[in-house]
Kinemage of the C-alpha trace (Angstrom):
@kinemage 1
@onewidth
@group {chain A} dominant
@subgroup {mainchain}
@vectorlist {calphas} color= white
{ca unk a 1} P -60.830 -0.763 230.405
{ca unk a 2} L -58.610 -1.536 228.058
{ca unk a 3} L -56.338 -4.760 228.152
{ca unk a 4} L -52.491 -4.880 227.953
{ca unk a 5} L -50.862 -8.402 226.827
{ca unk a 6} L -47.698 -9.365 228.448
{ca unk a 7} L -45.402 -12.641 228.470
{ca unk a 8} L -42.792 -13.189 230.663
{ca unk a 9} L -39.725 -16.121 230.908
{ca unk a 10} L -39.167 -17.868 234.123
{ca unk a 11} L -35.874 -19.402 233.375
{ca unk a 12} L -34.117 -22.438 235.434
{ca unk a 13} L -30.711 -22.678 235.116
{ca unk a 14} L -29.194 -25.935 233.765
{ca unk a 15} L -28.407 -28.756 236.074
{ca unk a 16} L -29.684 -26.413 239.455
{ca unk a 17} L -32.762 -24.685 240.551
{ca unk a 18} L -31.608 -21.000 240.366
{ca unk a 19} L -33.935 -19.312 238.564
{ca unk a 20} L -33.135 -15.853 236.635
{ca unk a 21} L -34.296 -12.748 237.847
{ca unk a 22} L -34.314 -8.919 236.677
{ca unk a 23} L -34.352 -6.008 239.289
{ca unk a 24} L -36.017 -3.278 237.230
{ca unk a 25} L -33.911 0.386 236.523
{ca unk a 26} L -36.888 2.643 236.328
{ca unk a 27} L -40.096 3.674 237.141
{ca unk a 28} L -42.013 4.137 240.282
{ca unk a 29} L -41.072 0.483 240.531
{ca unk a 30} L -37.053 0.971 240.418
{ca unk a 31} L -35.202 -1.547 242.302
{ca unk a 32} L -37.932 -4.556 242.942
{ca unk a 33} L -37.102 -7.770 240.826
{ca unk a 34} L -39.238 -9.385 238.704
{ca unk a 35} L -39.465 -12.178 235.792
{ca unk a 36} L -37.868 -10.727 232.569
{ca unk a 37} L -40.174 -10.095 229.446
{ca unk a 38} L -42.496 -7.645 228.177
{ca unk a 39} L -45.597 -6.704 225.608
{ca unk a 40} L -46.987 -8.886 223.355
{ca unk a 41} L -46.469 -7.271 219.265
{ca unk a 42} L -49.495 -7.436 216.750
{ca unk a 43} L -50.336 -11.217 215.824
{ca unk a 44} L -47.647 -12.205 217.903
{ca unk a 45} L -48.446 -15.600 220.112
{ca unk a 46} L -47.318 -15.275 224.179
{ca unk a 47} L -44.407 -18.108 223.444
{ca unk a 48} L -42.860 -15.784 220.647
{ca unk a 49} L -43.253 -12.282 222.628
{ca unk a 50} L -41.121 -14.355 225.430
{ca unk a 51} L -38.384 -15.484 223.460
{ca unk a 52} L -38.183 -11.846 221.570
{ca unk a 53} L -38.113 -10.562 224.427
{ca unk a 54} L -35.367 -12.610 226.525
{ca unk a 55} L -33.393 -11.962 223.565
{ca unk a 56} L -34.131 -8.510 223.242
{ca unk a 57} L -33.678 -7.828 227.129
{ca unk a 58} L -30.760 -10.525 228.269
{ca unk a 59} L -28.986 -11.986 224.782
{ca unk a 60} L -30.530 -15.467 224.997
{ca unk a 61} L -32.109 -18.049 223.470
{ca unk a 62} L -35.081 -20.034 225.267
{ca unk a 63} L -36.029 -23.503 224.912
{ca unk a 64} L -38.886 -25.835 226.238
{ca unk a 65} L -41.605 -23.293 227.007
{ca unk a 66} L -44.059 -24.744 228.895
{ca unk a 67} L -47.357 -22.615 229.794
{ca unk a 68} L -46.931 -22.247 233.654
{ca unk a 69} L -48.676 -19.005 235.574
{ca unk a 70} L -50.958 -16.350 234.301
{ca unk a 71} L -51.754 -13.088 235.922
{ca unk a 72} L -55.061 -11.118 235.448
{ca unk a 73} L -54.869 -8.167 237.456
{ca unk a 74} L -56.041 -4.047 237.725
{ca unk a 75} L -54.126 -1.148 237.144
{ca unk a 76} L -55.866 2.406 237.964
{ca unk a 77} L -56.077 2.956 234.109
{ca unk a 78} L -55.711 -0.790 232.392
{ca unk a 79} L -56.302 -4.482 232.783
{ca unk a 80} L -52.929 -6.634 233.162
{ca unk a 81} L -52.721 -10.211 231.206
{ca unk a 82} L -49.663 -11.568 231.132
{ca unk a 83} L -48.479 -15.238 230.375
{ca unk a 84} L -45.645 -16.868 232.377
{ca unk a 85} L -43.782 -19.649 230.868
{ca unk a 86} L -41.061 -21.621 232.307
{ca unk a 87} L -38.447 -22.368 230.222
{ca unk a 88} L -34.682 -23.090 229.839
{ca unk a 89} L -31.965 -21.790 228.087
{ca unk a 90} L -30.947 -23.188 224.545
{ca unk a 91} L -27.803 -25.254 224.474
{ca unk a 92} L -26.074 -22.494 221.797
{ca unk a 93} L -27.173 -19.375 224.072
{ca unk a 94} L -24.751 -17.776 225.664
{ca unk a 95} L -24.750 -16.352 229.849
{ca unk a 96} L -27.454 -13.407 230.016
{ca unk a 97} L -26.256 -10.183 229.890
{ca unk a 98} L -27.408 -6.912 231.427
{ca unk a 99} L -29.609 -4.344 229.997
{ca unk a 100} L -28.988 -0.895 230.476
{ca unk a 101} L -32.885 -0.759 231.577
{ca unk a 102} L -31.736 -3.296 234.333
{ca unk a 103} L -29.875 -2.469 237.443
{ca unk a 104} L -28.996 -6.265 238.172
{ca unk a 105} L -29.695 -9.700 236.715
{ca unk a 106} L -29.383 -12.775 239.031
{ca unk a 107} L -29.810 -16.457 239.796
{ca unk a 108} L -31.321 -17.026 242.551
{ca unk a 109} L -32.037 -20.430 244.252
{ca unk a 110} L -35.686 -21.172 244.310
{ca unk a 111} L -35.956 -21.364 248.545
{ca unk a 112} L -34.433 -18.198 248.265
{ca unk a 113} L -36.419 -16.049 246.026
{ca unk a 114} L -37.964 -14.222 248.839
{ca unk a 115} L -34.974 -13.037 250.479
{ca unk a 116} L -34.846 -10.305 247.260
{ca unk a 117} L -37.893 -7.472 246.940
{ca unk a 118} L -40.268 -8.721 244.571
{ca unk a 119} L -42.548 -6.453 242.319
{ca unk a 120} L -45.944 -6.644 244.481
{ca unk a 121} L -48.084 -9.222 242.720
{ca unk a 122} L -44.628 -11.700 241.913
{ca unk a 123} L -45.127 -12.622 246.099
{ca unk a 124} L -47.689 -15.149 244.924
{ca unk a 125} L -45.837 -17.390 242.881
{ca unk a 126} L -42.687 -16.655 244.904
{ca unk a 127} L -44.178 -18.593 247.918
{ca unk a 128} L -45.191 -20.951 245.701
{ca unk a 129} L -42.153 -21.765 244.106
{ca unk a 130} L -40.613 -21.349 247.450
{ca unk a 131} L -43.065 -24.553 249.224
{ca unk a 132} L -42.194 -26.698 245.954
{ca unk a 133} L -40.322 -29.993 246.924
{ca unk a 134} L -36.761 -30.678 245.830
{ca unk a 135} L -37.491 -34.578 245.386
{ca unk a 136} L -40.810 -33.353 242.510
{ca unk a 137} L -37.650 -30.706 241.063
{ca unk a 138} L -35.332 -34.484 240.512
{ca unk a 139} L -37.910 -36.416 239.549
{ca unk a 140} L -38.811 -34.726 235.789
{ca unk a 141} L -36.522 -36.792 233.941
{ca unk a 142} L -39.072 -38.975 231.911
{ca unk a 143} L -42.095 -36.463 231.894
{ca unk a 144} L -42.816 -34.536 229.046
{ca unk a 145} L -39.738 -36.029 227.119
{ca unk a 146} L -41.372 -36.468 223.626
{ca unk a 147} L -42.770 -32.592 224.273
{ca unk a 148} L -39.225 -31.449 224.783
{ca unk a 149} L -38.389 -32.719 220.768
{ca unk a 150} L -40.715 -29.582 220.197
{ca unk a 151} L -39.401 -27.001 221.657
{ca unk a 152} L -39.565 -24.245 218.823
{ca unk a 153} L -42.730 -25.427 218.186
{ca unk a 154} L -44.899 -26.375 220.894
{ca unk a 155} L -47.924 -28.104 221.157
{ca unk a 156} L -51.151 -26.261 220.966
{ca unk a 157} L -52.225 -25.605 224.466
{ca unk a 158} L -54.909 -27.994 226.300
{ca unk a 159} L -58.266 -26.895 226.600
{ca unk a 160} L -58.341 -25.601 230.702
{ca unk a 161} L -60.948 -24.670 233.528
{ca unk a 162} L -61.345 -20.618 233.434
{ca unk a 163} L -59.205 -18.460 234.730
{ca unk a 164} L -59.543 -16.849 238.404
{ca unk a 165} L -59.464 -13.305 238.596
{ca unk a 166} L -57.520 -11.937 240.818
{ca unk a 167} L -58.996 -9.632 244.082
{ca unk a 168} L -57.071 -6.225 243.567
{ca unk a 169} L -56.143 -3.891 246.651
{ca unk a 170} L -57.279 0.025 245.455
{ca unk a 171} L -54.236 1.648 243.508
{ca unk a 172} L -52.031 -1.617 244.061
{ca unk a 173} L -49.300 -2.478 241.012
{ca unk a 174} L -48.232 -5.492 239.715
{ca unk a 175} L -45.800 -6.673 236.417
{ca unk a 176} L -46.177 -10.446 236.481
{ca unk a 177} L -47.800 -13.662 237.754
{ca unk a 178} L -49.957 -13.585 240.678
{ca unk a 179} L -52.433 -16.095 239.840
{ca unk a 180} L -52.471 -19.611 238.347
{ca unk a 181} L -53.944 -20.835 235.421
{ca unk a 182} L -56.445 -23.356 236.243
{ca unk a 183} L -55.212 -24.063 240.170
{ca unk a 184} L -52.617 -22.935 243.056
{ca unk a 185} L -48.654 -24.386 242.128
{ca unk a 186} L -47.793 -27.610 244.103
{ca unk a 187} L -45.035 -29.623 244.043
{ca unk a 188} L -47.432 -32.383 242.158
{ca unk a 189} L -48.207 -29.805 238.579
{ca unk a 190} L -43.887 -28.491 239.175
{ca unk a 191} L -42.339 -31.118 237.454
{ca unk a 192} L -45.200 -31.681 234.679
{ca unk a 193} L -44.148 -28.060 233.729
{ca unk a 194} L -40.210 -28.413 234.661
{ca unk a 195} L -37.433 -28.915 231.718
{ca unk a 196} L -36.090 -32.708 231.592
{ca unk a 197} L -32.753 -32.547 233.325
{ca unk a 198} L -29.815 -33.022 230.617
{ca unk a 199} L -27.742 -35.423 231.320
{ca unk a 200} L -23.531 -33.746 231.185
C-alpha cells in the first residue's frame, strides 16, 4: 500500500491558549475542521513541509516547531503518515488569512476544541488537548529556552520508542493526528513541547 507523507501546524496563539484551526471547503470531508498543512515535497523534511505550507495555506510564518503528535492510519487505497508539530507564530508574521480552499479559519480555546466538528481521527488529540491542565500551559517559561534560540533550525530529533499503529474502523477517514508518538498527551509531556511564553 503505498504511503502518503503529511505535516501539519498546530499553532497557539501568543499570550493565550487558542489554538488555530481550518474547517476544510471540499471534499467528501467539507465542513469538519482540522489542523492546517499538507504533503510533504521530494527531499523535503516534515518541519519545512509545515512552514511551506502555513505559508502557502494562511500567510504566516511559524516559529519553535517542536515534534508533538504523529498519525499512522488506513485509507481504503493508501497508508496516512503525517507529522504534527506545535508551533507559534513568528514575531514579523502577520494575522492568518483565509484560503479560498477554506470555508473558515479560527481560534479556538483549547477546552473548547470539541464544541466544533473535527475531521474523524483529530477526536484523539482533541480530548487530549482538551484534559491538559492550565497550571502545566503557565508553567513553560524556563523549559526548552536554549531550544527556542533555534527555531529555524531545530535540533535533530531524539532517538524514541516505536510508533503505535493505529486500530482502523473498515472505510473510516482521517487527515491528521490520532496517535502519539511514543505515549498518550498529558499535561506532564504539554509544556516540554509548549512555546516559552513571551514576555509583552
Amino acid at each position: 500500500m503505498k504511503t502518503v507523507h503529511v505535516a501539519a501546524g498546530i499553532i497557539r496563539k501568543e499570550g493565550s491558549d487558542e489554538l488555530l484551526a481550518v474547517q476544510r471547503g471540499y471534499g467528501d470531508m467539507q465542513g469538519l475542521w482540522e489542523f492546517p498543512g499538507g504533503k510533504l515535497m521530494r527531499g523535503e523534511t516534515p518541519e519545512d513541509a509545515v512552514r511551506r505550507e502555513l505559508m502557502e495555506e494562511l500567510q504566516v510564518k511559524v516559529t519553535n516547531l517542536r515534534d508533538f503528535y504523529t498519525v499512522e492510519y488506513d485509507y481504503p487505497d493508501f497508508h496516512l503518515s503525517m507529522e504534527c508539530y506545535y508551533c507559534s507564530l513568528a514575531k514579523e508574521s502577520g494575522e492568518p488569512q483565509k484560503h479560498d480552499r477554506q470555508l473558515d479559519i479560527r481560534w479556538i480555546p483549547r477546552t473548547s476544541l470539541a464544541t466544533v466538528e473535527w475531521m474523524p481521527a483529530d477526536k484523539g488529540l482533541i480530548d487530549a488537548l482538551i484534559e491538559l491542565k492550565e497550571d502545566r500551559l503557565e508553567a513553560n517559561g524556563t523549559v526548552n529556552d536554549a531550544e527556542a534560540a533555534t527555531t529555524e533550525h531545530p535540533a535533530t530529533k531524539p532517538k524514541r520508542t516505536p510508533k503505535r499503529r493505529s486500530k482502523n474502523a473498515p472505510n473510516q477517514v482521517c487527515s491528521t493526528a490520532s496517535i502519539p508518538r511514543t505515549s498518550p498527551l498529558t499535561s506532564a509531556n504539554w509544556s516540554a513541547v509548549a512555546p516559552p511564553s513571551k514576555s509583552p
